[in-house]
C-alpha positions in Angstrom: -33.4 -4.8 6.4 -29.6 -3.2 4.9 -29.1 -4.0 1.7 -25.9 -4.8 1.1 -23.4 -2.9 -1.3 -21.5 -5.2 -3.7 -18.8 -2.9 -4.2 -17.8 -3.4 0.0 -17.2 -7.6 -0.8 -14.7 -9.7 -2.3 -14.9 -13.0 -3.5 -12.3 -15.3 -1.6 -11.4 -18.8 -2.3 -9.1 -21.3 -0.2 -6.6 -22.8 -1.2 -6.3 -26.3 -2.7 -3.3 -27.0 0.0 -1.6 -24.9 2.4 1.1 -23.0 1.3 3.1 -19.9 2.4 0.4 -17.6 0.4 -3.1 -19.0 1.4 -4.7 -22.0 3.2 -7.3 -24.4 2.6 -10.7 -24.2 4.1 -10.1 -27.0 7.2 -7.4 -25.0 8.2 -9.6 -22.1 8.2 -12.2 -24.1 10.4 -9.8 -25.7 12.3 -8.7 -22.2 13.4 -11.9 -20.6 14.0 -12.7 -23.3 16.2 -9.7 -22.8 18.2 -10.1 -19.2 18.3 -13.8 -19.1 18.9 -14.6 -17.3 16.3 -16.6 -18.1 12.7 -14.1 -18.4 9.4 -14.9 -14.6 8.4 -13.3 -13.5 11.3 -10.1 -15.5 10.9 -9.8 -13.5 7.9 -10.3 -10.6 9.1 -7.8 -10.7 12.2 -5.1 -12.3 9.7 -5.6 -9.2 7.4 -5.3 -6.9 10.4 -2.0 -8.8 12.0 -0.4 -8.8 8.5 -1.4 -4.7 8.9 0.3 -4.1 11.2 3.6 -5.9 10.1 3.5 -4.4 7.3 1.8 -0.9 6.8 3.6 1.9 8.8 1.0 2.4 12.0 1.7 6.1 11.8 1.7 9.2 9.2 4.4 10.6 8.4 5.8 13.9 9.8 6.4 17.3 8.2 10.3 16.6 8.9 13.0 18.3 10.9 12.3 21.2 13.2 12.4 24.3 12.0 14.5 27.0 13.8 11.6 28.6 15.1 9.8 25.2 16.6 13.5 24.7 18.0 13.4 28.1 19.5 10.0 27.9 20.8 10.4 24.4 22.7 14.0 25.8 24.3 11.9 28.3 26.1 9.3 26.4 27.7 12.2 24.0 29.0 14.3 25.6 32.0 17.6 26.1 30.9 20.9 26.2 32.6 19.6 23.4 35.1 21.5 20.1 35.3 18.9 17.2 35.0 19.8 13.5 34.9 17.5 10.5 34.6 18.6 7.0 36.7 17.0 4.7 35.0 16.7 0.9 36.8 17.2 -0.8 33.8 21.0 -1.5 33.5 23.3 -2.4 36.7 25.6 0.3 36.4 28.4 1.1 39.1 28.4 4.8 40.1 31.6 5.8 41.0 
């Protein structure tokens, strides 16, 4: 059997009442049941939608383009070519 390392739990403890920075534990049942899921799990997708709301989802890049990567991607693209996208999105008139 795993033992388990202490230094990968937390201790966590409802709420009294429900309030805009934690709930009780009935309304951590009560969701579990409705999502079909135990409480630990409730927790865990609530950490992972306030993630995503709030950690940027991607790193960050090295910044502009350089001159080189400019010149590098202009000649792989075929230049002196007139290209236009239609896109079916907006109703425009084409006169």
């Amino acid at each position: 059997m795993p033992t388990k390392n202490s230094n990968t739990q937390i201790a966590f403890r409802y709420r009294p009442v429900d309030s805009a920075t934690g709930v009780t534990r009935k309304t951590a049942k009560r969701l579990a049941e409705h999502l079909g899921v135990d409480e630990t799990q409730v927790i865990h997708r609530a950490l992972r939608e306030l993630a995503m709301r709030v950690l940027p989802q991607y790193e960050p890049d090295d910044g502009p383009l350089s001159a080189a990567q400019v010149r590098q991607i202009r000649k792989r693209i075929p230049q002196g070519t007139k290209r236009s996208i239609r896109s079916s999105l907006l109703d425009v008139e084409i006169a």
